[in-house]
C-alpha positions as CSV (number, residue, x, y, z in Angstrom):
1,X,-12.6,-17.5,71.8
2,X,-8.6,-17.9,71.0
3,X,-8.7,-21.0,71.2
4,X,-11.7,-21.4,68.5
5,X,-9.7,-18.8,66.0
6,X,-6.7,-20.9,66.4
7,X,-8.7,-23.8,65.1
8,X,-10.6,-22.2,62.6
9,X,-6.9,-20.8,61.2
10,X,-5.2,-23.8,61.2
11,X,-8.6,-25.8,59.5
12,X,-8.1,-23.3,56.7
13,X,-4.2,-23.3,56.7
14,X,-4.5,-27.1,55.8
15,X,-7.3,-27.0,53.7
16,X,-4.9,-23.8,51.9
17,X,-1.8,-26.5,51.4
18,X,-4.3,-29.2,50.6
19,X,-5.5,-27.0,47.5
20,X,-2.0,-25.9,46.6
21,X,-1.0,-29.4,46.4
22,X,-3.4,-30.6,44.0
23,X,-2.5,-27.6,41.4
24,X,-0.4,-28.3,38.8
25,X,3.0,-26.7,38.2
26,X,2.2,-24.0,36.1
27,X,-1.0,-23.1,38.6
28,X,1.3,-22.7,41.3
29,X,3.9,-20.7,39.2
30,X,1.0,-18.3,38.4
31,X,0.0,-18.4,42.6
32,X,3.6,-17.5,43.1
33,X,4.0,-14.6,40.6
34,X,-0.1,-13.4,41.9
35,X,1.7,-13.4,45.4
36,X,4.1,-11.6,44.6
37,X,2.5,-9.1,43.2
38,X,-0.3,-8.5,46.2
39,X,2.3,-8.8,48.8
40,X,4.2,-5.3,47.1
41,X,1.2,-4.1,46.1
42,X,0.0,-4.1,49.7
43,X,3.5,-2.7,51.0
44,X,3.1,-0.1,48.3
45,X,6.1,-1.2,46.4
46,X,4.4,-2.2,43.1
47,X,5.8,0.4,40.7
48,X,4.3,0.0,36.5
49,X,7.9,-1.3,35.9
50,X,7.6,-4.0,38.3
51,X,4.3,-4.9,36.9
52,X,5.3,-5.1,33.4
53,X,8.0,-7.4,34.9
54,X,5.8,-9.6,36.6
55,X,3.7,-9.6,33.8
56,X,6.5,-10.8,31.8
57,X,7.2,-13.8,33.9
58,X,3.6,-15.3,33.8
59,X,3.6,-15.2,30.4
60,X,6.9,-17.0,30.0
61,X,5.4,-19.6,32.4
62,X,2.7,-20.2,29.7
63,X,5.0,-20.2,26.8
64,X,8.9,-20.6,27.6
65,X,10.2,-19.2,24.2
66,X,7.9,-15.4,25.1
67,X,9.8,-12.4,24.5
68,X,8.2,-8.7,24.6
69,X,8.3,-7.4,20.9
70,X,8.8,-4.0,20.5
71,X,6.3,-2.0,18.0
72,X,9.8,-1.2,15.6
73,X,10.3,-5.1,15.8
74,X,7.4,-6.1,14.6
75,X,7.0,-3.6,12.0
76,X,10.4,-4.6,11.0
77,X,9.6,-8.3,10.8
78,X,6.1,-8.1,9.5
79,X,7.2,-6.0,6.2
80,X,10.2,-8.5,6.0
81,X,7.3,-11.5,6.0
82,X,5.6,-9.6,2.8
83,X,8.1,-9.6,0.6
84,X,7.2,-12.7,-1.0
85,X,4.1,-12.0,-1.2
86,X,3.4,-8.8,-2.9
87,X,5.0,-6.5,-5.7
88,X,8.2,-4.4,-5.8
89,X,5.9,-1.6,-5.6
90,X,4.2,-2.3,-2.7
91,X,7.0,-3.8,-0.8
92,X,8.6,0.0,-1.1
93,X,4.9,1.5,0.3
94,X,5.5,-1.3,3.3
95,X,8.8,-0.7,3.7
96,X,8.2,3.5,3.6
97,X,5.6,2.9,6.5
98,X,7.6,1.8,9.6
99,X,10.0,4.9,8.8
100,X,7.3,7.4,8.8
101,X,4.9,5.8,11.4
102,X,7.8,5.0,14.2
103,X,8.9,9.0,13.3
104,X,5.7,10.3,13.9
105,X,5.1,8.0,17.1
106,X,8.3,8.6,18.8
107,X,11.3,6.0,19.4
108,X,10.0,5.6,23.1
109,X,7.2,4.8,22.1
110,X,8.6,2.3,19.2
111,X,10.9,0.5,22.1
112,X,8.0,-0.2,23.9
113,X,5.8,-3.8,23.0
114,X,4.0,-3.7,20.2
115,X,0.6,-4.0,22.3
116,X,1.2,-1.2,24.8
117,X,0.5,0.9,21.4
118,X,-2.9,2.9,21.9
119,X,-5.3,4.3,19.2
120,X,-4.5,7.8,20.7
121,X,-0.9,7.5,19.5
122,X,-2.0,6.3,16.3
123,X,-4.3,9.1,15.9
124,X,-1.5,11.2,16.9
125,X,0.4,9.8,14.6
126,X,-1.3,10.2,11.3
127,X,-1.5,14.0,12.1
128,X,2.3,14.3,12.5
129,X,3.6,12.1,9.1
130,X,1.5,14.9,7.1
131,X,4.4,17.1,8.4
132,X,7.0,15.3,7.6
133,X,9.2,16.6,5.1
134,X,9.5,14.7,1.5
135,X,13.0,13.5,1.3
136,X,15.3,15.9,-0.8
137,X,12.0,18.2,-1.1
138,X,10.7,20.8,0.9
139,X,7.2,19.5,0.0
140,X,5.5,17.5,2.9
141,X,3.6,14.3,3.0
142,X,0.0,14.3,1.6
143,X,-2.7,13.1,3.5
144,X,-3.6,10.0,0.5
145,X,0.2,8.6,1.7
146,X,-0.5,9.0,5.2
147,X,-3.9,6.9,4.8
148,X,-1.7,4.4,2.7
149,X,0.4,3.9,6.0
150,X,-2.8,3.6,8.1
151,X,-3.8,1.1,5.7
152,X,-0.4,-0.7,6.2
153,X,-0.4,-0.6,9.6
154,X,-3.9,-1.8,10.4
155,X,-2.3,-5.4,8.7
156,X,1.0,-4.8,10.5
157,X,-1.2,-4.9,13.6
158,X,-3.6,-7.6,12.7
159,X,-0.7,-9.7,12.4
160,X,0.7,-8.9,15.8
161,X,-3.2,-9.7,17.6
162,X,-3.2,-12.8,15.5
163,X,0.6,-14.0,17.0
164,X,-0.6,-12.7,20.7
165,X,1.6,-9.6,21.2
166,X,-1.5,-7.4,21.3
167,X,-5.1,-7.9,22.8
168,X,-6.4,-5.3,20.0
169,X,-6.0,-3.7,16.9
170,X,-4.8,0.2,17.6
171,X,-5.2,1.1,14.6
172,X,-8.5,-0.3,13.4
173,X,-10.6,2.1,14.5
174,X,-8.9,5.4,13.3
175,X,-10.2,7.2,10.5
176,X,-8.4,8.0,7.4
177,X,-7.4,11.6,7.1
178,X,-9.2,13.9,4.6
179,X,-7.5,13.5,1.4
180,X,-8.3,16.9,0.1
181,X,-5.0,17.3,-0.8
182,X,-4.6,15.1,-3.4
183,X,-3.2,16.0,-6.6
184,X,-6.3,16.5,-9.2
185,X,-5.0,14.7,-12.9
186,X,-6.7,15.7,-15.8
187,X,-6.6,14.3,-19.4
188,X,-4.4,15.9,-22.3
189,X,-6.8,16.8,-25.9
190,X,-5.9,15.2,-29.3
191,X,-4.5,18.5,-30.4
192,X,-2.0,18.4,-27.6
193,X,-0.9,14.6,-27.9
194,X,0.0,15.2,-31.4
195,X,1.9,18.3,-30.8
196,X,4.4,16.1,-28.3
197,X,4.1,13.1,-30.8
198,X,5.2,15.5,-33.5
199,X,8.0,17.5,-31.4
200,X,11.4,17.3,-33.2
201,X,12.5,16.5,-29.8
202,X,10.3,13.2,-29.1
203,X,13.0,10.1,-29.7
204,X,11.3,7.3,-31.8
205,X,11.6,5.9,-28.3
206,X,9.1,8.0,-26.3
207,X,6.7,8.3,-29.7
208,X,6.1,4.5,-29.4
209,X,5.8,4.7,-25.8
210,X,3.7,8.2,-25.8
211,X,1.5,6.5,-28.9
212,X,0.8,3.0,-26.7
213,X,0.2,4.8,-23.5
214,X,-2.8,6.6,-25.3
215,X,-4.2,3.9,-27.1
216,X,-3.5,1.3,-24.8
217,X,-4.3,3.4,-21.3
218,X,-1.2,1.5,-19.8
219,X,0.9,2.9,-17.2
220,X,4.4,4.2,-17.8
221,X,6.2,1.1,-15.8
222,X,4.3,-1.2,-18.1
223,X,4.4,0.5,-21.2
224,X,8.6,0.5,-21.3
225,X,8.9,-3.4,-20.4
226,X,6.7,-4.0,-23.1
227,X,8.6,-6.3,-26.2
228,X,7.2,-8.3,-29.1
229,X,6.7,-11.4,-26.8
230,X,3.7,-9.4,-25.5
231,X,2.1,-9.1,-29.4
232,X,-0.2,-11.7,-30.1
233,X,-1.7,-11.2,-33.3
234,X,-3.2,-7.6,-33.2
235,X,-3.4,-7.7,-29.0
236,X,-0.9,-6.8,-26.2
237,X,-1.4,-9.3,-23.9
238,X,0.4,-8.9,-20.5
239,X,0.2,-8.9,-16.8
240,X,0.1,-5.1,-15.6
241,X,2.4,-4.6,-12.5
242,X,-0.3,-3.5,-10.2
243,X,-2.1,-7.0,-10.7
244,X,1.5,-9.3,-10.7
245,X,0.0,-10.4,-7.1
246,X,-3.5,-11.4,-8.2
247,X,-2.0,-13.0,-11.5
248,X,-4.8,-10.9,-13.5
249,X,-3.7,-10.3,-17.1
250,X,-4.9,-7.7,-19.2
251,X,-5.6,-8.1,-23.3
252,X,-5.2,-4.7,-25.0
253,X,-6.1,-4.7,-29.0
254,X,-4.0,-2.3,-31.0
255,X,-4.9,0.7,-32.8
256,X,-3.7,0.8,-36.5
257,X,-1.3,3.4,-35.4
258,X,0.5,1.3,-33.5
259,X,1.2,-1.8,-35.4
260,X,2.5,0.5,-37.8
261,X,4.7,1.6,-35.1
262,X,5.8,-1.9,-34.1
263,X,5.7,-3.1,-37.8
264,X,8.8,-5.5,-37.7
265,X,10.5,-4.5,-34.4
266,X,12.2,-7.7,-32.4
267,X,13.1,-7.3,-29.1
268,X,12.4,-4.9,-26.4
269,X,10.7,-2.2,-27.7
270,X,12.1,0.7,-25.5
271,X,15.6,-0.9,-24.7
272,X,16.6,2.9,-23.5
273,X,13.6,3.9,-21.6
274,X,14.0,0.5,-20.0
275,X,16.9,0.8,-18.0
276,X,16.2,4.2,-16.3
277,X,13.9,4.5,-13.1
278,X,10.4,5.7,-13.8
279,X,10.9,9.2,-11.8
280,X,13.8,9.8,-14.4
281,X,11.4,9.0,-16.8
282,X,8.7,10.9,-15.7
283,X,10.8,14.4,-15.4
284,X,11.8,13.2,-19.0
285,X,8.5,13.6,-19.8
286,X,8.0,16.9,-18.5
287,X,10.4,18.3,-20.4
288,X,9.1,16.9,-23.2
289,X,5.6,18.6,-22.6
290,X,7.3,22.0,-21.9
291,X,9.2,21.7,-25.2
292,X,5.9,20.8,-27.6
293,X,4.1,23.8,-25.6
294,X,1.6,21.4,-23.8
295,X,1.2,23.3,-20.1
296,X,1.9,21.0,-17.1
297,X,-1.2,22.3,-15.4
298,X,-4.6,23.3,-16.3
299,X,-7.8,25.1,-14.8
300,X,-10.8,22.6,-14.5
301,X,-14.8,23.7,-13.7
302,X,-14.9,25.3,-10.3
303,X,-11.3,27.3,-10.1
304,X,-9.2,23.9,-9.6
305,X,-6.2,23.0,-10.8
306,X,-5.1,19.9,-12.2
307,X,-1.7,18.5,-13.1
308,X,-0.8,16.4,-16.2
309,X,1.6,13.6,-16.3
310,X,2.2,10.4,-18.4
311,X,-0.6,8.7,-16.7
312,X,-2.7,11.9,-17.7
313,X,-2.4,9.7,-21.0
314,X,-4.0,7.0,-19.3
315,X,-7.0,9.5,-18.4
316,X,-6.7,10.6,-21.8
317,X,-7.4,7.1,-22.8
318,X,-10.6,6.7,-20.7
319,X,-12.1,10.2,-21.6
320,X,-11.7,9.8,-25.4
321,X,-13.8,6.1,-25.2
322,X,-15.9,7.6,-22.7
323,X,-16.9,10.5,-25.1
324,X,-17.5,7.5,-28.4
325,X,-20.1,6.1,-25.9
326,X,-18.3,3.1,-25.2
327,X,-19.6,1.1,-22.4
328,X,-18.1,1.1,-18.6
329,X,-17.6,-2.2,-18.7
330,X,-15.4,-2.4,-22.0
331,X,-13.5,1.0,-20.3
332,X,-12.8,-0.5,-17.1
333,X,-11.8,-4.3,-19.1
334,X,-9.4,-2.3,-21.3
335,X,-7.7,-0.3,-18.6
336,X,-7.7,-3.5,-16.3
337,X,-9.7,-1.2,-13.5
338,X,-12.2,-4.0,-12.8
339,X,-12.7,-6.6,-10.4
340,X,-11.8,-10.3,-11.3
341,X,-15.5,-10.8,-10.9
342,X,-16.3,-7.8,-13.5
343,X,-13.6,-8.8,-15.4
344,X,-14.6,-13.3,-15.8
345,X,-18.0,-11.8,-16.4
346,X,-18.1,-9.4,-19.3
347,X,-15.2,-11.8,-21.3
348,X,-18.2,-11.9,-23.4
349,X,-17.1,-8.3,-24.9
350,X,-14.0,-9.2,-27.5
351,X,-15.9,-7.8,-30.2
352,X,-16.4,-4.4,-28.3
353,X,-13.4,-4.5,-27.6
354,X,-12.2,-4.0,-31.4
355,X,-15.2,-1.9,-31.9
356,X,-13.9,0.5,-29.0
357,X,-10.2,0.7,-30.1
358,X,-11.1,1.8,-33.7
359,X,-13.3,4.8,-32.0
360,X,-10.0,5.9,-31.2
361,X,-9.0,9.7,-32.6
362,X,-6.1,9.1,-35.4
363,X,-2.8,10.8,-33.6
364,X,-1.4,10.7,-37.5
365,X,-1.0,14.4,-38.6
């Protein structure tokens, strides 16, 4: 009957503001916003925009300082929180990433918050950077650097589930690109080593540096910041650049050649080389190849070819122990390839070590 209804309304009308009262503040600023939403929902007024907004609200309920981050923003912030953390060099990949990822994504798609990003987009992405134009080139991006921002973003986004701004990692479950396009090295022979060490042309500069980098196998950046603080005894004993973060030092014992070349030199060793950036250096290089007659590419098994390179010396380095039958691990402790467990583990090999650096060819003609 009406009059029964009536009752049974207003029994659960009280026993409705009875509940209400007992929730706290922020349960009945939730109720309200929940409201809100069914009432414009039901009048067909709740637009994706007006959700977002609502959305919005509850969370600055929860936690008055919320604001939405934007994917740019984070990715701004996040590679701003590594600098101290990590080496010049891969500050510059971090820094490269945002550029070539927010690009590829779109900038409405950068405006929006950092967790409305999808794994589709990034997928998307990834795709697009490898069309992307090199600057000042008219070669694009290979797929080994677009992996290297994948790589980068996956901890840009880990960061941003870890703070709250996304439920999920986007980019966690995309797969790397096929690299296939990666630039195959290839050592240089003996025979073609001394014909640049022996060039008119070669400074005494780049003979040191040319002459350590193959008896050594150090890079080029570490190679021209060497100086005789590094030389202890018959050893170069330094911290590489790509291991600055992990604080792993190599020790490098010297061929005879070259503490004939260092013989009484104070100082910085490569004062000139020092002070110009390592793609000036590298073109140097080049040139230097192309005026001893040593080709800048080669033809390996199976039609490919390969570049060379200063760090081709690096390869040369490996290869020529390789081929004395000197152990893997001595190889990988000399060229500082190994894990700090490999590495604490084999510190057992100091006589090898000697033994492997005096199976190294002469480069004296």
């Amino acid at each position: 009957s009406k009059r029964e209804a009536q009752k049974l309304a207003n029994d659960w009308e009280a026993a409705d503001r009875q509940i209400s009262g007992n929730h706290s503040d922020l349960q009945r600023a939730y109720r309200k916003i929940l409201e809100t939403g069914i009432r414009e929902a039901e009048a067909r007024e709740l637009t994706l925009a007006r959700f977002e907004e609502l959305l919005t609200r509850a969370h600055r309920v929860a936690n008055p300082d919320f604001r939405v981050v934007s994917l740019a923003e984070h990715l701004a912030a996040w590679v701003g929180q590594q600098e101290a953390h990590v080496s010049p060099k891969s500050l510059k990949v971090y820094q490269d990433m945002p550029r070539r990822f927010l690009s590829a994504v779109g900038a409405r798609s950068a405006g929006e918050p950092v967790g409305n990003l999808t794994q589709e987009q990034v997928t998307k992405a990834l795709a697009k950077i490898t069309k992307q134009k090199i600057r000042g080139t008219d070669r694009t991006i290979k797929a080994a650097t677009a992996n290297m921002d994948l790589r980068a973003l996956r901890r840009a986004l880990r960061s941003a589930v870890d703070q709250g701004l996304a439920r999920s990692n986007a980019a966690e479950g995309v797969r790397p690109l096929p690299a296939d396009d990666s630039t195959e090295r290839a050592p240089f022979t003996v025979v073609e080593v001394r014909q640049i060490l022996d060039h008119k042309d070669t400074s005494a500069e780049w003979h040191g540096a040319i002459l350590i980098a193959a008896h050594t196998g150090l890079r080029l950046g570490d190679v021209i910041k060497l100086n005789s603080g590094h030389v202890e005894g018959t050893r170069f004993v330094l911290r590489p650049e790509k291991t600055k973060r992990s604080r792993k030092a190599i020790s490098v014992p010297l061929s005879p050649p070259i503490l004939a070349w260092i013989a009484d030199r104070d100082g910085d060793f490569f004062p000139t080389l020092k002070n110009k950036k390592t793609g000036t250096l590298s073109t140097q290089f080049r040139r230097i190849m192309d005026k001893a007659g040593v080709p800048r590419e080669v033809k390996l098994d199976g039609d490919t070819t390969a570049k060379r390179s200063f760090h081709s010396l690096r390869h040369s380095f490996t290869s020529w122990l390789a081929d004395n039958d000197v152990h893997s691990d001595v190889r990988q402790q000399l060229t500082g390839h190994s894990s700090a467990g490999v590495h604490a583990r084999y510190t057992h090999h100091d006589e090898a070590l000697e033994r492997a650096i005096e199976k190294l060819p002469s480069l004296q003609s």
